[in-house]
C-alpha positions in Angstrom: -9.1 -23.3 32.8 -9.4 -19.7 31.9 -7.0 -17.3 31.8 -7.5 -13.3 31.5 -5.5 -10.2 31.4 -6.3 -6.6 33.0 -5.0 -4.0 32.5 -5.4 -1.3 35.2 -2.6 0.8 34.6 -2.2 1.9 30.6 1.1 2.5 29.2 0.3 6.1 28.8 -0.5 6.2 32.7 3.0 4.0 33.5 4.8 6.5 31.6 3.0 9.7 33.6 3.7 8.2 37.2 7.7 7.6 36.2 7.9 11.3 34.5 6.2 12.8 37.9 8.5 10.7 40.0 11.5 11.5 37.9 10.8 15.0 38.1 10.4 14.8 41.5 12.7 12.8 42.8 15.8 14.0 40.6 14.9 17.6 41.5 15.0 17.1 45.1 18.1 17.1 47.5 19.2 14.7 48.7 18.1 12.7 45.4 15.8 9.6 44.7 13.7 7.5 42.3 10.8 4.8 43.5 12.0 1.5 43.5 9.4 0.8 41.9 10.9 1.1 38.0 13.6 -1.1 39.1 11.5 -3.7 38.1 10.8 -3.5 34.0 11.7 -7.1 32.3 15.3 -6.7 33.0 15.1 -5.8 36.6 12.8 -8.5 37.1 15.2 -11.2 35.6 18.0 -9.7 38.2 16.0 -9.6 40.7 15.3 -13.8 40.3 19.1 -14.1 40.0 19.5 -12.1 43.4 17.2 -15.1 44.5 19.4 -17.6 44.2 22.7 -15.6 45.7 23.9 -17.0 48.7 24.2 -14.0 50.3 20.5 -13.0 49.8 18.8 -15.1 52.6 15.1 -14.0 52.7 14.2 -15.5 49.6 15.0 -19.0 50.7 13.9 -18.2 54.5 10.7 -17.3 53.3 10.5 -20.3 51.3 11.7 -22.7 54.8 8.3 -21.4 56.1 6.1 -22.5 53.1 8.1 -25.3 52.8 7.0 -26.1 56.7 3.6 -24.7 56.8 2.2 -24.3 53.9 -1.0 -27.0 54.4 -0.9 -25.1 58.3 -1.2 -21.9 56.1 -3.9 -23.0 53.9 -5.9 -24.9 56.2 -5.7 -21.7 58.7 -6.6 -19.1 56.1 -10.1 -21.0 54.7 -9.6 -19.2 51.2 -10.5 -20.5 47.9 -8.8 -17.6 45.8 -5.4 -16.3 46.1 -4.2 -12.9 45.0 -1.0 -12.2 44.8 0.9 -8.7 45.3 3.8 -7.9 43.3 3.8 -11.4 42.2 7.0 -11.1 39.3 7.5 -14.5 38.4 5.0 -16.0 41.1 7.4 -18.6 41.7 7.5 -17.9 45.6 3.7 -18.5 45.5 3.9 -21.9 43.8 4.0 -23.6 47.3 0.8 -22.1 48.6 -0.9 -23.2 45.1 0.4 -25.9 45.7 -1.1 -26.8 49.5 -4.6 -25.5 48.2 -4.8 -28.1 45.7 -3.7 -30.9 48.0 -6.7 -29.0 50.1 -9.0 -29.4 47.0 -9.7 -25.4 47.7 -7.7 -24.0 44.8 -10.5 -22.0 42.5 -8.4 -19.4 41.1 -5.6 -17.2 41.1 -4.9 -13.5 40.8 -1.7 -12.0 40.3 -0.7 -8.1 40.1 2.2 -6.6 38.6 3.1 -3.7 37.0 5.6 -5.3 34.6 3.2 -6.2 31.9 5.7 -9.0 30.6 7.0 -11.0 33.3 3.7 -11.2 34.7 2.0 -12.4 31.7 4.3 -15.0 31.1 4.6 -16.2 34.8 0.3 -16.4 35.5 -0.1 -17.7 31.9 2.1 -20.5 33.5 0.8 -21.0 36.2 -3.0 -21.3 34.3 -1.3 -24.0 32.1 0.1 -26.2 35.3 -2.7 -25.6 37.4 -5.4 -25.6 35.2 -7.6 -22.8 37.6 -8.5 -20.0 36.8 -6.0 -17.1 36.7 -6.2 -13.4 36.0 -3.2 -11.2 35.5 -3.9 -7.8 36.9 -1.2 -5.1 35.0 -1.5 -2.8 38.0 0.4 -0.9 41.2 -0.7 -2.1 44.6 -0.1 1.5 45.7 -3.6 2.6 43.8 -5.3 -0.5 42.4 -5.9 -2.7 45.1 -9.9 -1.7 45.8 -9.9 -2.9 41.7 -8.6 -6.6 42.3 -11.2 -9.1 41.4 -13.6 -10.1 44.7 -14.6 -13.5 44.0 -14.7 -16.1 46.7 -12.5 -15.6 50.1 -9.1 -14.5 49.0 -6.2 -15.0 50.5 -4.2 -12.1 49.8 -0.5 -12.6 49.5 2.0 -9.6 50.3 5.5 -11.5 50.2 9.2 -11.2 50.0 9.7 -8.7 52.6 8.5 -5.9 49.8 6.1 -4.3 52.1 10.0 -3.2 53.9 10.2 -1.0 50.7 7.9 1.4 52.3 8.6 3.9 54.4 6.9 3.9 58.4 4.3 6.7 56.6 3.8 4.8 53.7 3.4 1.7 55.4 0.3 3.0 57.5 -1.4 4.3 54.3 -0.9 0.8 52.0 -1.8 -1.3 55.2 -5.1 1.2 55.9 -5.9 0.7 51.8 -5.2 -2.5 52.0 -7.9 -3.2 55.0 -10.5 -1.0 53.6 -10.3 -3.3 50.2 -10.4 -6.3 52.1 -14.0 -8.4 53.4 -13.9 -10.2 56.7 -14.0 -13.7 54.2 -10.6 -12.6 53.1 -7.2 -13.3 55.0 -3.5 -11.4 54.6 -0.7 -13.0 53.9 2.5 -11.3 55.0 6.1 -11.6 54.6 8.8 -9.3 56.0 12.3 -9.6 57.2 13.7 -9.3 60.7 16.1 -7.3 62.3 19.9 -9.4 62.2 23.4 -9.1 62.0 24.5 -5.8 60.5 27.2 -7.6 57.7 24.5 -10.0 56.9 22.2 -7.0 56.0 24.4 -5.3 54.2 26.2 -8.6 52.8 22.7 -9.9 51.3 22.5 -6.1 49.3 26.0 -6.0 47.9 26.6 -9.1 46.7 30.1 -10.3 45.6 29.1 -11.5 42.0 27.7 -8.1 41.2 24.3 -8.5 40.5 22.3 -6.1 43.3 24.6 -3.4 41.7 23.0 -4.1 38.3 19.5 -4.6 39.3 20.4 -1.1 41.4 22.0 0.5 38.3 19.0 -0.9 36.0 16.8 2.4 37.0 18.9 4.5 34.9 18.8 1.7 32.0 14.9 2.6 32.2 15.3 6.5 32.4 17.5 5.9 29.3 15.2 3.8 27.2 11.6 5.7 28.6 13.0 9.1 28.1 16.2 9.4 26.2 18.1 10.1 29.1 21.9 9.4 28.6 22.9 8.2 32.3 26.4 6.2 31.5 25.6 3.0 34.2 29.4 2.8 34.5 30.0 6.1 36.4 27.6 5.3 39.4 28.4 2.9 41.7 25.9 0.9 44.0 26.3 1.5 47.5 24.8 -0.3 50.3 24.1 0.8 54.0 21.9 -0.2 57.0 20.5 2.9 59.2 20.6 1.4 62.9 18.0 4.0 63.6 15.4 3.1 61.3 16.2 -0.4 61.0 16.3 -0.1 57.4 19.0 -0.9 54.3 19.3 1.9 52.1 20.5 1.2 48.4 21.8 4.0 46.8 23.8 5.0 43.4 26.8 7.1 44.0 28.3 9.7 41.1 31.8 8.4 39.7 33.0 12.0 39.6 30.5 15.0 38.9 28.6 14.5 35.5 25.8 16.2 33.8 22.9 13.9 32.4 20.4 15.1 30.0 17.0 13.9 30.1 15.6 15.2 26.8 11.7 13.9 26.6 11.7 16.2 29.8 13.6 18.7 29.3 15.8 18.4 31.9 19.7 18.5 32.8 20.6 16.8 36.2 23.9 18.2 37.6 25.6 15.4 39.8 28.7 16.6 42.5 31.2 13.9 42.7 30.0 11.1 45.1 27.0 12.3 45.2 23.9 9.8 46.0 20.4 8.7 44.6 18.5 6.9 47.2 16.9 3.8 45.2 15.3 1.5 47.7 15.3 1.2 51.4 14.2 -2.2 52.7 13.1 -2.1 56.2 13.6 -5.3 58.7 11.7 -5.3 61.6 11.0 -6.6 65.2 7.7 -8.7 66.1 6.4 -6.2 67.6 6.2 -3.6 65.0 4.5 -5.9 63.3 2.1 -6.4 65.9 1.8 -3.0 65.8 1.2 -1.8 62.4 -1.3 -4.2 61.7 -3.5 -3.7 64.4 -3.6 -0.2 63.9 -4.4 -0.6 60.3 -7.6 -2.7 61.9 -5.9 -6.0 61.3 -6.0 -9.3 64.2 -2.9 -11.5 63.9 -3.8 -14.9 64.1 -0.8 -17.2 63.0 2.9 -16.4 63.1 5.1 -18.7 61.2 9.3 -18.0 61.3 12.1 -20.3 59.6 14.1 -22.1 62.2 16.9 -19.7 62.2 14.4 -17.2 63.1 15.6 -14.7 59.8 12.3 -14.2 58.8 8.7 -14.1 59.6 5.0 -15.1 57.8 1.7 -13.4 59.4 -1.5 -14.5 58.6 -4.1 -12.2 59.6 -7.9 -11.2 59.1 -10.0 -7.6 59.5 -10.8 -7.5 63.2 -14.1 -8.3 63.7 
């Protein structure tokens, strides 16, 4: 077992993309900040409990389909490596490491995050039980994939519906990227939501214990502790919506009342009208044939398709056209 750390994005550099995005993104109209700092330690603890809600399906959909086809997945795919995404606390991957060692295929592991901590702690787990090799990439998929380690055929795992976090432009870019970084020895593995009942979209984002509205409200927490910011979390409330039109659920935070927040490592003062919103995330759920669609014209060949039995959810498994 060996176990390694790499750190492609420096704290210095973490620090420069939130301060560009918070300049940006507070100074434009309507508001918004990249979902992306939602995730620090704290956010990615709240984000596990939103896991477990029983409101918030697509965790345990997505986990129906490993739970059914994982061997199917592994046996299809051919890989000895898998790299992980966005991995967090890798726990959703723990069934596919699971089917490659019942495989005997299982050489290593490779998991990107840009939370330094959780990922640590997670992939120096997973080293431990597995006893593989495992290297935790500190990084953003959105500029380091073409860095991520090459050796053997990778399997390269893109779960949890997050790829829905990007918008349609967005998605063509990270899926282009993502090709161009690949080698026809290595397979995608992707997870994304499908379109469903409105209430259950909106139900499974504004959960009745609470907790989406404090993962939500945790961006400011950040701002504050990064930059000195003094955002009071109690005076914006988490609002969630579903846009028919572009089949996607759009957090937001809403002003309690209009406010002034000072962000003083940046000099600025953020005026806020009364109800007035910060888009946070938008998580898109999609039809099979956007799917279809995206990924061929990023140069991708879809060559499994795996859905829970309720049909909530789908798992493609797909290669570089040849």
């Amino acid at each position: 077992m060996t176990f390694s750390i790499e750190r492609l994005l420096s704290s210095e550099e973490r620090r420069a993309t939130l301060e560009a995005d918070l300049r940006a993104g507070l100074g434009s109209s309507p508001k918004w900040l990249s979902p992306i700092w939602l995730y620090d330690e704290r956010g990615s603890e709240l984000y596990d409990e939103i896991t477990r809600l029983p409101e918030y399906y697509p965790t345990r959909r997505e986990q129906a389909i490993f739970d059914a086809y994982a061997d199917e997945i592994i046996a299809a795919a051919g890989c000895d490596s898998l790299v992980e995404l966005g991995s967090g606390t890798s726990e959703k991957t723990r069934e596919l490491l699971d089917a490659m060692v019942r495989a005997n295929t299982l050489a290593r592991f490779v998991a990107l995050d840009v939370s330094e901590e959780v990922l640590v702690s997670s992939a120096a787990s997973i080293a431990d039980e597995y006893g593989v090799e495992v290297t935790a990439v500190v990084g953003d998929f959105h500029a380091h994939l073409p860095l991520l380690p090459k050796k053997g055929r990778r399997l390269i795992a893109f779960l949890g519906g997050t790829i829905g976090n990007f918008d349609p432009a967005s998605r063509r870019s990270f899926l282009a990227d993502l090709a161009d970084a690949m080698t026809p020895a290595d397979a995608l593995l992707l997870g994304t939501d499908l379109v469903k009942d409105r209430a259950r979209l909106v139900a499974a984002y504004d959960d009745a214990a609470g907790v989406t509205a404090a993962f939500d409200r945790n961006v400011l927490a950040v701002i504050n502790t990064e930059f000195g910011a003094n955002f009071d979390l109690d005076r914006f409330e988490h609002v969630a919506c579903f846009d028919e039109e572009r089949s996607w659920i759009e957090m937001r935070l809403r002003s309690v009342g209009a406010q002034r927040v000072d962000v003083p490592a940046l000099g600025l003062t953020i005026e806020f009208a009364d109800g007035e919103e910060i888009l946070t995330e938008i998580s898109t759920k999609f039809r099979h044939e956007v799917i279809d669609g995206e990924l061929s014209a990023a140069g991708f060949g879809v060559e499994e398709v795996y859905t829970d039995p309720g049909g909530d959810f789908r798992v493609t498994l797909a290669r570089l056209k040849r």
